[in-house]
BATOR-609248 format. One record per residue: residue number from 0; residue in three letters; z, x, y of N, C-alpha, C, O, CB in turn. Coordinates in pm, 1 decimal, padded with zeros to 6 digits, m for minus. Atoms other than C-alpha are relative to their C-alpha. Glycine has a CB too. Layout:
<recs>
REC    n  res       n.Z       n.X       n.Y      ca.Z      ca.X      ca.Y       c.Z       c.X       c.Y       o.Z       o.X       o.Y      cb.Z      cb.X      cb.Y
REC  NUM  ALA         Z         X         Y         Z         X         Y         Z         X         Y         Z         X         Y         Z         X         Y
...
</recs>
This chain:
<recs>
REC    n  res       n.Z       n.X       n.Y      ca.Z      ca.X      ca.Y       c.Z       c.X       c.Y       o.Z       o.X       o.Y      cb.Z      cb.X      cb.Y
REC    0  UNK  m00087.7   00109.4   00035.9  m00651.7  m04704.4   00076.3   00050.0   00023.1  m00142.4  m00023.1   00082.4  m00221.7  m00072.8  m00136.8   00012.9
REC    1  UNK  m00032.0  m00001.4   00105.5  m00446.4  m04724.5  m00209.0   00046.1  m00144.2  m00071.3   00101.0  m00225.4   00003.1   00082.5   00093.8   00005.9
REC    2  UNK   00017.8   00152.1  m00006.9  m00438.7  m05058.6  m00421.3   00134.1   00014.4  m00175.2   00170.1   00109.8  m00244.2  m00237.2  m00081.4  m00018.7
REC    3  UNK  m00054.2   00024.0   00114.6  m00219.1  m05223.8  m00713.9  m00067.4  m00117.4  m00087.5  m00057.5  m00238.8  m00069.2   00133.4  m00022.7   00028.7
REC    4  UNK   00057.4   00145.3   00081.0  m00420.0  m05413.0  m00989.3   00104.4  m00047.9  m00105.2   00203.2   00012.9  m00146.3  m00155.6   00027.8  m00093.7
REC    5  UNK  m00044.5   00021.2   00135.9  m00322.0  m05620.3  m01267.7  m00085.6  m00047.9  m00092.3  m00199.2  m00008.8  m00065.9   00098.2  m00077.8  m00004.3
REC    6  UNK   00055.5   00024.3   00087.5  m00458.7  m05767.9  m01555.7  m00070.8  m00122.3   00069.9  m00007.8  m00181.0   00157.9   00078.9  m00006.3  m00117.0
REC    7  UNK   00095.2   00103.3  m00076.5  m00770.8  m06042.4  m01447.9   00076.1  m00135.8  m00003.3   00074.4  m00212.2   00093.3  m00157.7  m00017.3  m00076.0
REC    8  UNK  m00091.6   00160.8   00009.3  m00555.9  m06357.7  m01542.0   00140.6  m00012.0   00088.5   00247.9  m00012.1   00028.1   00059.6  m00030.1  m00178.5
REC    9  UNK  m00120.1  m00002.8  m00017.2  m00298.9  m06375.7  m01308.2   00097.8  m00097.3  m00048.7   00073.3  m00217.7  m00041.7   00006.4   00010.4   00105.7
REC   10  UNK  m00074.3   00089.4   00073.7  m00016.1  m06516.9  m01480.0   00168.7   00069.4   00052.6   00178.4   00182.7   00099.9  m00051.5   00007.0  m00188.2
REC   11  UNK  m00087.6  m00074.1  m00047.1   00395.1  m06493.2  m01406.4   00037.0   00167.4   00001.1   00067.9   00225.0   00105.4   00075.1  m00058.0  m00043.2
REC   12  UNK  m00020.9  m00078.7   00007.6   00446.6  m06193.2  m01516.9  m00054.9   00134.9   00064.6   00001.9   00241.8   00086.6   00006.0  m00022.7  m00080.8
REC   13  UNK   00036.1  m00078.8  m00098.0   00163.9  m06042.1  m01321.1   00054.7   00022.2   00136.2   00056.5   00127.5   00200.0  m00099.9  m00027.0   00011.8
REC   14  UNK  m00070.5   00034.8  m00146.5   00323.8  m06146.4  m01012.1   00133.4   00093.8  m00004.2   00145.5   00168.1   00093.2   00047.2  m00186.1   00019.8
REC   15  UNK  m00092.9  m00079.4   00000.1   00648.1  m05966.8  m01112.6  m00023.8   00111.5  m00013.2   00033.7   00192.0   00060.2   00071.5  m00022.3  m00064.4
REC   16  UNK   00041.4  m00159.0   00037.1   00515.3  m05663.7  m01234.0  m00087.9   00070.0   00156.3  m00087.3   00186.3   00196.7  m00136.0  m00004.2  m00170.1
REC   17  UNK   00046.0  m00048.5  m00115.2   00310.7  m05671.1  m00901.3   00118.2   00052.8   00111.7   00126.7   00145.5   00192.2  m00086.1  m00110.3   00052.6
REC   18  UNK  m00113.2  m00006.2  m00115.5   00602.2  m05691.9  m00704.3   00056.3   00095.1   00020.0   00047.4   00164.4   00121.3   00097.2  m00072.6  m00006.1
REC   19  UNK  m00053.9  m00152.3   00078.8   00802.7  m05419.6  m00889.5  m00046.2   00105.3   00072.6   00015.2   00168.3   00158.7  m00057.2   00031.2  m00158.2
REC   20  UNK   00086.2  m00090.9  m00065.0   00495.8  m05198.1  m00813.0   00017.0   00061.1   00153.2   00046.1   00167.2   00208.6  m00116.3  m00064.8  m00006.2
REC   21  UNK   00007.9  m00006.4  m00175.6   00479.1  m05224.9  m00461.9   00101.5   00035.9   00060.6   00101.7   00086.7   00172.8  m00024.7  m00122.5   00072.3
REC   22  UNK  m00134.2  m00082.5  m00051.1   00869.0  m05143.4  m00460.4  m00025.8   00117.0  m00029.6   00030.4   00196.4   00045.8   00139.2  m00031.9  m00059.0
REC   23  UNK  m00025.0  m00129.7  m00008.3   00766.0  m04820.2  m00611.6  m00098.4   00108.9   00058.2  m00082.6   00230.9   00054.5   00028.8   00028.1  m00117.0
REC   24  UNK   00060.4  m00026.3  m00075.5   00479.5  m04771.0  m00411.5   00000.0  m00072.4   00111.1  m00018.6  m00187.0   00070.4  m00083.2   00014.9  m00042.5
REC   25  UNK  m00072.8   00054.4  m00099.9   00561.6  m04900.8  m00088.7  m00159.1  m00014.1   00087.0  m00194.1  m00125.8   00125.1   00146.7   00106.2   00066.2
REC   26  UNK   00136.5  m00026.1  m00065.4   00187.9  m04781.0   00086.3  m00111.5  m00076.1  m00095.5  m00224.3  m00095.8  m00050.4  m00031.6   00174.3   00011.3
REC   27  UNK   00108.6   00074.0   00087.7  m00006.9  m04960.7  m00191.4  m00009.5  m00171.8   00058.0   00076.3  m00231.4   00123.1   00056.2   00009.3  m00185.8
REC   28  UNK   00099.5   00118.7  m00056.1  m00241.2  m05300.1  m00122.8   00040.9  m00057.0  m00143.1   00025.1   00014.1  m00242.3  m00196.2   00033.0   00048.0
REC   29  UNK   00014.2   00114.8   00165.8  m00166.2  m05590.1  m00441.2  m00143.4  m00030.2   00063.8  m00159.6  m00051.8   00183.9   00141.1  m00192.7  m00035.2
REC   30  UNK   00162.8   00041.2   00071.5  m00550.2  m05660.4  m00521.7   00034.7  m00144.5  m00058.0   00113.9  m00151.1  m00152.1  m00065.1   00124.3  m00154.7
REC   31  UNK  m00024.0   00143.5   00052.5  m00550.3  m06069.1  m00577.0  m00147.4   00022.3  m00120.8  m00242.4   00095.9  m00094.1  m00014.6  m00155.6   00155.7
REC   32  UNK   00094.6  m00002.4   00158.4  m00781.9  m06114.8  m00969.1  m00048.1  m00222.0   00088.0   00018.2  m00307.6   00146.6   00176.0   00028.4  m00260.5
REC   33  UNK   00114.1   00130.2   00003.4  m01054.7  m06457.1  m00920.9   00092.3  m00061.5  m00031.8   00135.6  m00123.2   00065.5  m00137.8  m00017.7  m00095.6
REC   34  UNK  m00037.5   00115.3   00099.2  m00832.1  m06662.3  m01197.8   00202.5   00044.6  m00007.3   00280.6   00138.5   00007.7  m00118.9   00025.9  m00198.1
REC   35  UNK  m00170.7  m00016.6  m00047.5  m00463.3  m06731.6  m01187.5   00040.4  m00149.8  m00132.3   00007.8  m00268.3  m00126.2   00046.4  m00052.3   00251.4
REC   36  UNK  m00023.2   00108.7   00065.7  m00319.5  m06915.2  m01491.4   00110.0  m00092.3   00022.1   00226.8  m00054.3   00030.5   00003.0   00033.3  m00106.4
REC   37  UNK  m00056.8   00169.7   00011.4  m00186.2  m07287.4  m01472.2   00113.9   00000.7   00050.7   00150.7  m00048.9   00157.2   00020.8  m00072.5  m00146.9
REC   38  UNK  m00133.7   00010.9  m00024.1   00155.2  m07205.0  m01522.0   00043.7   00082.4   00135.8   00144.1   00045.2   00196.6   00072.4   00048.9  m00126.6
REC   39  UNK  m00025.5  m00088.1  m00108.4   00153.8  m06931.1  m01235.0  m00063.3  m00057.1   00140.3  m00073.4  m00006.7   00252.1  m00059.3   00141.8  m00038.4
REC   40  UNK   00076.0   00047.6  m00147.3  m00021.2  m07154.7  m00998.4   00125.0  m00025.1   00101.3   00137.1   00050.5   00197.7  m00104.2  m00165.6  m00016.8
REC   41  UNK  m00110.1   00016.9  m00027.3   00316.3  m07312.8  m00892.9   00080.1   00103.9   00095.5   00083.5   00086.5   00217.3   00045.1  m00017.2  m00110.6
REC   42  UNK  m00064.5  m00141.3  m00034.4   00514.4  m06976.3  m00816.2  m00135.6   00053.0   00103.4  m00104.5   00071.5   00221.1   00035.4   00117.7  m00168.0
REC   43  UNK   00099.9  m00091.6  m00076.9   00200.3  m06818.4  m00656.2  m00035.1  m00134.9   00096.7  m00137.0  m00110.2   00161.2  m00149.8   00084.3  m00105.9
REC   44  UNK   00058.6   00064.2  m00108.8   00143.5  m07110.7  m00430.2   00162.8  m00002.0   00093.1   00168.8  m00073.8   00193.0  m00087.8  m00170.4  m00050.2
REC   45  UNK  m00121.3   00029.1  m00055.3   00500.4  m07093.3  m00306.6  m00004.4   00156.9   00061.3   00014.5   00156.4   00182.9   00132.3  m00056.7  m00111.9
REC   46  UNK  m00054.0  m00114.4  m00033.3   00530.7  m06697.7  m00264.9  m00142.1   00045.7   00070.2  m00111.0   00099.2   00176.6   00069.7   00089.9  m00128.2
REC   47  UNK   00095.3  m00049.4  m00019.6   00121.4  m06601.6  m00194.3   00009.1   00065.3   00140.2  m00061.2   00165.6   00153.1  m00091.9  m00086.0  m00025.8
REC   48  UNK   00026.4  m00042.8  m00119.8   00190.8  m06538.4   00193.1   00088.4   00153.0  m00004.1   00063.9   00264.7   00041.6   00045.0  m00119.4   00115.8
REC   49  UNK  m00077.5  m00140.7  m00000.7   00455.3  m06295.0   00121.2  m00056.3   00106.4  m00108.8  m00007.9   00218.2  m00091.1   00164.1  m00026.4  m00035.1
REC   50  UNK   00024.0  m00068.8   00033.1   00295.7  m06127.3  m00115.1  m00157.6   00143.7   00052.7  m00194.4   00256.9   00021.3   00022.7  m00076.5  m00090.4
REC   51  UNK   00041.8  m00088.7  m00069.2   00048.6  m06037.0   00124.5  m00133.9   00095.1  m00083.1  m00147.7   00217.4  m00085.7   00129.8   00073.1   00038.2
REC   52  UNK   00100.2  m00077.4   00081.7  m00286.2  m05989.3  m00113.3  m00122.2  m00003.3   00035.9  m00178.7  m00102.3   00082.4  m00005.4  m00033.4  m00123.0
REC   53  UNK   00151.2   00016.1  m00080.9  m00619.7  m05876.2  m00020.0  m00079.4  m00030.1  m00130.5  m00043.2  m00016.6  m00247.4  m00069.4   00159.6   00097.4
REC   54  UNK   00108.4   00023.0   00093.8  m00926.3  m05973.9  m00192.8  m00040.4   00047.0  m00115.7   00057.7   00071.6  m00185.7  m00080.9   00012.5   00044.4
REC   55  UNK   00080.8  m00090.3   00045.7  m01184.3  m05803.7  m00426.2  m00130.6   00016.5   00116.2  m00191.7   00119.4   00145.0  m00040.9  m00047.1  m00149.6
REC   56  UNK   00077.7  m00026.7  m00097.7  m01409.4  m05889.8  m00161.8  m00014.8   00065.4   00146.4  m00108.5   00102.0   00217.4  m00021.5  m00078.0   00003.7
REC   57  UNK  m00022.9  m00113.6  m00152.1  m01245.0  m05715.5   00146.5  m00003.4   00142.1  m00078.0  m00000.9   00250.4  m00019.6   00192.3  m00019.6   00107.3
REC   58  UNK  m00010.1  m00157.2   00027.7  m01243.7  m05431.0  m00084.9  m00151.8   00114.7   00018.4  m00178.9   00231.0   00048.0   00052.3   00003.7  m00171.5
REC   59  UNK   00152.4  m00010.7   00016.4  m01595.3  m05398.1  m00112.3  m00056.9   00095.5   00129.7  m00046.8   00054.8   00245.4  m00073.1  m00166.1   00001.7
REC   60  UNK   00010.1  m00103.9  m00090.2  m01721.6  m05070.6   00075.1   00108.6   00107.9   00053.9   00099.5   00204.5   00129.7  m00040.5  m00059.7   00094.2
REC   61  UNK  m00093.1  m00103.2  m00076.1  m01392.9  m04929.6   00118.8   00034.3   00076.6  m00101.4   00030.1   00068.5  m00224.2   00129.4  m00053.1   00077.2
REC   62  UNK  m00019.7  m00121.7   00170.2  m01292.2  m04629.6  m00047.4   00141.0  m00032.3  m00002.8   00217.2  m00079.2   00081.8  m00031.0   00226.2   00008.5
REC   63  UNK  m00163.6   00040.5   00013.6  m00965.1  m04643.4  m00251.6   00041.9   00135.5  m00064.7  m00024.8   00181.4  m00157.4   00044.3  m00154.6  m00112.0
REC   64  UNK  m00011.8  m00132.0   00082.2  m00805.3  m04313.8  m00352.1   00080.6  m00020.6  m00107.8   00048.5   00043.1  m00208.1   00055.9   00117.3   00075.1
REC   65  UNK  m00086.3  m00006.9   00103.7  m00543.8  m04397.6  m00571.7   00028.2  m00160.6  m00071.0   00038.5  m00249.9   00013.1   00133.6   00072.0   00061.4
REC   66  UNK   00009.7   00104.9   00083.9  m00516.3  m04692.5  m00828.0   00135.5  m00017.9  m00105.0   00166.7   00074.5  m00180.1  m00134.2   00022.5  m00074.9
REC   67  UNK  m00138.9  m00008.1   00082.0  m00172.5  m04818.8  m01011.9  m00056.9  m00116.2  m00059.4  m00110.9  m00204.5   00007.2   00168.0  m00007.9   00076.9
REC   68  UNK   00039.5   00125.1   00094.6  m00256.8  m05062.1  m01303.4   00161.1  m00048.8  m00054.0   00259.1   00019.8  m00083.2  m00122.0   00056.7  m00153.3
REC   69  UNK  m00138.0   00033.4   00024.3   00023.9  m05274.6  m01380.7  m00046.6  m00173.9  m00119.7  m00130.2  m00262.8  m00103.3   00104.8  m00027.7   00199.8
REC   70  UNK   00028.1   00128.5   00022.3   00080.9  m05545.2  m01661.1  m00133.3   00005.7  m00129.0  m00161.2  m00084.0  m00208.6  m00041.2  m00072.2   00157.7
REC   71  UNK   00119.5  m00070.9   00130.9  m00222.9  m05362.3  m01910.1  m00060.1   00105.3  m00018.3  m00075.8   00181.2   00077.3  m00108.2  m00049.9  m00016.0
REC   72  UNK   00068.1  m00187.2  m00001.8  m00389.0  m05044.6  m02024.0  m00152.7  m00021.7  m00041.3  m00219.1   00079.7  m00062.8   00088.7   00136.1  m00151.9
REC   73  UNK   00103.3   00047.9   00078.4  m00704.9  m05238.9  m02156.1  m00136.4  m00049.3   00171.8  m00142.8  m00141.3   00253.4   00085.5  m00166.3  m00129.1
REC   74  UNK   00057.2   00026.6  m00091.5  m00990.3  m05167.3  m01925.4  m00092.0  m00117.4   00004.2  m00155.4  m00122.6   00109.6  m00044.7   00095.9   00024.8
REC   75  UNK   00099.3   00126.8   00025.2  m01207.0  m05508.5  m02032.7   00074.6  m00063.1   00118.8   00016.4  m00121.6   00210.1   00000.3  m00095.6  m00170.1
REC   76  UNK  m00048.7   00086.7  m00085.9  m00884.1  m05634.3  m01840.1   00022.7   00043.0   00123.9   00130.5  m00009.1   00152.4   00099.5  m00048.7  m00041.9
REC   77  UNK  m00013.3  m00000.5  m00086.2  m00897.6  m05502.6  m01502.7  m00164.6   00092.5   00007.0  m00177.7   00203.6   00058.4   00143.1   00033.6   00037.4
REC   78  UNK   00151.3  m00051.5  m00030.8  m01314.7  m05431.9  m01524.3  m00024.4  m00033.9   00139.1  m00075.4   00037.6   00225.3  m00120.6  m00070.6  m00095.0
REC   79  UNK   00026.0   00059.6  m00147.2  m01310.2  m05675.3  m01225.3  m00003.8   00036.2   00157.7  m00069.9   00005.6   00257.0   00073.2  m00074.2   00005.1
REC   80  UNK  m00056.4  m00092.8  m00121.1  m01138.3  m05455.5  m00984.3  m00087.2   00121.0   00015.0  m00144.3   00152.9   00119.3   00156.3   00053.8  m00026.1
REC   81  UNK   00032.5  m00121.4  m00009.1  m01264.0  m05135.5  m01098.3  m00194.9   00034.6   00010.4  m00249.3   00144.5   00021.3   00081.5   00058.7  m00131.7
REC   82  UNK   00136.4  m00000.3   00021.7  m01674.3  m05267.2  m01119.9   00000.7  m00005.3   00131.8  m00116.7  m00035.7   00153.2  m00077.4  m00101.8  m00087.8
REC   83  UNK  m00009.2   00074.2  m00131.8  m01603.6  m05336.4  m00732.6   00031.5   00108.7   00072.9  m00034.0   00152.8   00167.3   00103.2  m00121.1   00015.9
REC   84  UNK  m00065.3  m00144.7  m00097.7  m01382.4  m05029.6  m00616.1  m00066.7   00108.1   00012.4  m00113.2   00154.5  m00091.6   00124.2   00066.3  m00048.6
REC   85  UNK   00073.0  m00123.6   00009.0  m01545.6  m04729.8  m00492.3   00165.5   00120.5   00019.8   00238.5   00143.1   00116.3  m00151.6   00005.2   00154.4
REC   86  UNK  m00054.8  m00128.7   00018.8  m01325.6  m04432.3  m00630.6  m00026.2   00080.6   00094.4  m00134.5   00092.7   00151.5  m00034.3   00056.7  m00107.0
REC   87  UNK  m00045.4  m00160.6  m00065.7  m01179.9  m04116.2  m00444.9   00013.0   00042.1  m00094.5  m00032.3   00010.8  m00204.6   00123.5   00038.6   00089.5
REC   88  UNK  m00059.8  m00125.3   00063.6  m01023.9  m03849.1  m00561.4   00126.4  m00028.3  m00047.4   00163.0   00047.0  m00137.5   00010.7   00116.7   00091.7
REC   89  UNK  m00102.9  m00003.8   00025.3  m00706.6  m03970.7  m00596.2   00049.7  m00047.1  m00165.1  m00033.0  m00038.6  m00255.8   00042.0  m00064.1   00104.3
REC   90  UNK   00014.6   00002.2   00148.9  m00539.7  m04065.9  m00935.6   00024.5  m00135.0  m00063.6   00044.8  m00222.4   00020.7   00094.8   00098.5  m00062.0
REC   91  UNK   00052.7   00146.7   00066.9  m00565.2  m04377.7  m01158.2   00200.0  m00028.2  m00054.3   00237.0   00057.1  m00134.9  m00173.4   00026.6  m00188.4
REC   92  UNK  m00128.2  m00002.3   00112.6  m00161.9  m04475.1  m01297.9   00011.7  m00134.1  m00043.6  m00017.2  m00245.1   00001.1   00155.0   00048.9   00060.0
REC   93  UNK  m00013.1   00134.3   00148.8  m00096.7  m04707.1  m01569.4   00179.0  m00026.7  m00067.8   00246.3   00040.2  m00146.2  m00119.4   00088.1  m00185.9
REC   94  UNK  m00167.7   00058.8   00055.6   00275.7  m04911.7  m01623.3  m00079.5  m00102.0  m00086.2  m00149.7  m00189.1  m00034.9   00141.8  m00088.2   00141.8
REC   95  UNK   00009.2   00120.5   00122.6   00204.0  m05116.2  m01981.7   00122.4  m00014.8  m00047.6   00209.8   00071.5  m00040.2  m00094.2   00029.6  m00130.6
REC   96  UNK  m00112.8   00024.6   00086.1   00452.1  m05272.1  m02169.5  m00030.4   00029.7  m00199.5   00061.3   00010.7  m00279.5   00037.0  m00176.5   00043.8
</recs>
């Protein structure tokens, strides 16, 4: 499997930057983060079906080969995902602003 994280807070901008992603990986999974801030609740309760996001907990046991971080380069902020994912071989990519 191949997955798209973002930073643990989802907030608007995660949501766009997720989106983006997924246009330029088309085969990649959006990874939903525990916490979703305030202002993004709104927007993410309106769009969540289409965006079509799996867990951290369906991830759990499955291998993921390739990893696109989107939205931060600061691993404190996507520890969540990556304390959870069991790594392949494949390669880790990073869009920051």
């Amino acid at each position: 499997m191949n997955v798209i994280v973002g930073e643990t807070n989802m907030d608007v901008e995660w949501i766009g930057c997720m989106v983006l992603a997924r246009c330029l990986y088309p085969g990649c999974r959006l990874v939903r983060s525990r916490l979703i801030h305030p202002v993004a609740r709104n927007l993410f309760n309106v769009y969540q079906n289409h965006l079509d996001l799996v867990t951290l907990k369906e991830l759990k046991g499955v291998q993921v080969d390739n990893i696109v971080i989107v939205d931060t380069r600061m691993y404190q902020r996507v520890k969540e995902y990556l304390d959870v994912i069991e790594r392949g071989t494949g390669d880790i990519t990073i869009y920051d602003h």
